[in-house]
MIZAVEX-281635 format. One record per residue (C-alpha): residue number from 1; x, y, z. Coordinates in nm, 4 decimals, padded with zeros to 6 digits. Layout:
<recs>
+------+----------+----------+----------+
: resi :       px :       py :       pz :
+------+----------+----------+----------+
:  NUM :        X :        Y :        Z :
...
+------+----------+----------+----------+
</recs>
This chain:
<recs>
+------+----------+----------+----------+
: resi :       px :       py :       pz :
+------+----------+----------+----------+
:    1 :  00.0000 :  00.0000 :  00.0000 :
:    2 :  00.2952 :  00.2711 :  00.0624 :
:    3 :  00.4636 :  00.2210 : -00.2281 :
:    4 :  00.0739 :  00.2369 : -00.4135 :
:    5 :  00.0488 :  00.5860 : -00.2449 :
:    6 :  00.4001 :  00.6850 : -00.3601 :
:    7 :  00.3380 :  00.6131 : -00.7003 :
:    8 : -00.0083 :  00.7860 : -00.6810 :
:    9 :  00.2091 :  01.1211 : -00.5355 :
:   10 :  00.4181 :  01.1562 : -00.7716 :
:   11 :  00.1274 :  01.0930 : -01.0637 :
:   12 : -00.0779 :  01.3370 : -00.9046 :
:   13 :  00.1201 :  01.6403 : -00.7758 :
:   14 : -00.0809 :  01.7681 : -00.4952 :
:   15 : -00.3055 :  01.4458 : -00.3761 :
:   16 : -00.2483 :  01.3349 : -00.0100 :
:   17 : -00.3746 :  01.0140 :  00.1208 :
:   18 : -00.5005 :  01.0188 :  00.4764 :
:   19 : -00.5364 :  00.6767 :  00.6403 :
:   20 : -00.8280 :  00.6925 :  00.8794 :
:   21 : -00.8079 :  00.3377 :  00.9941 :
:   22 : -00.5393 : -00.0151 :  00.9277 :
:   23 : -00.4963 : -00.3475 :  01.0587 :
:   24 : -00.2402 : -00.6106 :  00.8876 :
:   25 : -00.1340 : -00.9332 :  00.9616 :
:   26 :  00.0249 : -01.2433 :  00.8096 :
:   27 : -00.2700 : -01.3304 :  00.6061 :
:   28 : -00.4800 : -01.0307 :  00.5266 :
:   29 : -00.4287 : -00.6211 :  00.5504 :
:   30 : -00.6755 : -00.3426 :  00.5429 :
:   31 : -00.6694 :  00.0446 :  00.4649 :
:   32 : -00.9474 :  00.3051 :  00.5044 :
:   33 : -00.8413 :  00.6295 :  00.3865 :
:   34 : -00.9444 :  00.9861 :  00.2241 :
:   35 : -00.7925 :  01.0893 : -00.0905 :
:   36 : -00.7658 :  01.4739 : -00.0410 :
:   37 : -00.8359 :  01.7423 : -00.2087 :
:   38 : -01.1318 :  01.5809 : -00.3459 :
:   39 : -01.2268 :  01.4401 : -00.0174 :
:   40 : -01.2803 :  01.1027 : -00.1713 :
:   41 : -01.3243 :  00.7962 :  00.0643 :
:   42 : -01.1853 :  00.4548 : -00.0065 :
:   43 : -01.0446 :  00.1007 :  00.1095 :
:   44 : -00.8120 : -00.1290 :  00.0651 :
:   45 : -00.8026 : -00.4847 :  00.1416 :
:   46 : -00.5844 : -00.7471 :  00.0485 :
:   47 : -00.3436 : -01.0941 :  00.0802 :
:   48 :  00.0269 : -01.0360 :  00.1288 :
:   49 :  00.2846 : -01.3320 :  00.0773 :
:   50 :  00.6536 : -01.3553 :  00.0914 :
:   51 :  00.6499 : -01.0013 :  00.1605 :
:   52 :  00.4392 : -00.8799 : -00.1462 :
:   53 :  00.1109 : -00.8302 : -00.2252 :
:   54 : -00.0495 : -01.1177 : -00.3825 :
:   55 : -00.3754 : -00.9602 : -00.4237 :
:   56 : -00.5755 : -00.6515 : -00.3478 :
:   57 : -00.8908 : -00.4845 : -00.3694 :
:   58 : -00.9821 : -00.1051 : -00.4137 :
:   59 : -01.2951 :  00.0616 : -00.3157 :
:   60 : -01.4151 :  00.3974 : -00.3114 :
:   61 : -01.7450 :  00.6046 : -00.2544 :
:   62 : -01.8233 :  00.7132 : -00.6308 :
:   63 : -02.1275 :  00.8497 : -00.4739 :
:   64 : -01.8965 :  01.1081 : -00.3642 :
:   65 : -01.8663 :  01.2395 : -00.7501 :
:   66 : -02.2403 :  01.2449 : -00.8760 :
:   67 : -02.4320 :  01.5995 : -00.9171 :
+------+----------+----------+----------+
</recs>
């Protein structure tokens, strides 16, 4: 997940990712955080092995985004 928000960074001069909540563990992770300026909500969870991630899932509040 850092190096996710690293790359996102430097992409997107400006963005900042504030992690409300985490939990990790051998077998499974978690991230709820707040893209900002746009003030967009979203999660993370996933399955890390041998030190990388094997798979992950992104979700955010579109909702957020509709007139």
């Amino acid at each position: 997940m850092r190096r996710f928000v690293e790359v996102c960074n430097k992409r997107v001069p400006g963005v900042r990712h504030e992690v409300v909540a985490s939990q990790s563990g051998p077998d499974a992770y978690t991230v709820e955080r707040v893209v900002q300026p746009m003030g967009l909500r979203g999660s993370s969870a996933g399955t890390p092995r041998d030190g990388r991630i094997s798979s992950n899932r992104d979700y955010r509040n579109g909702a957020a985004f509709q007139p």
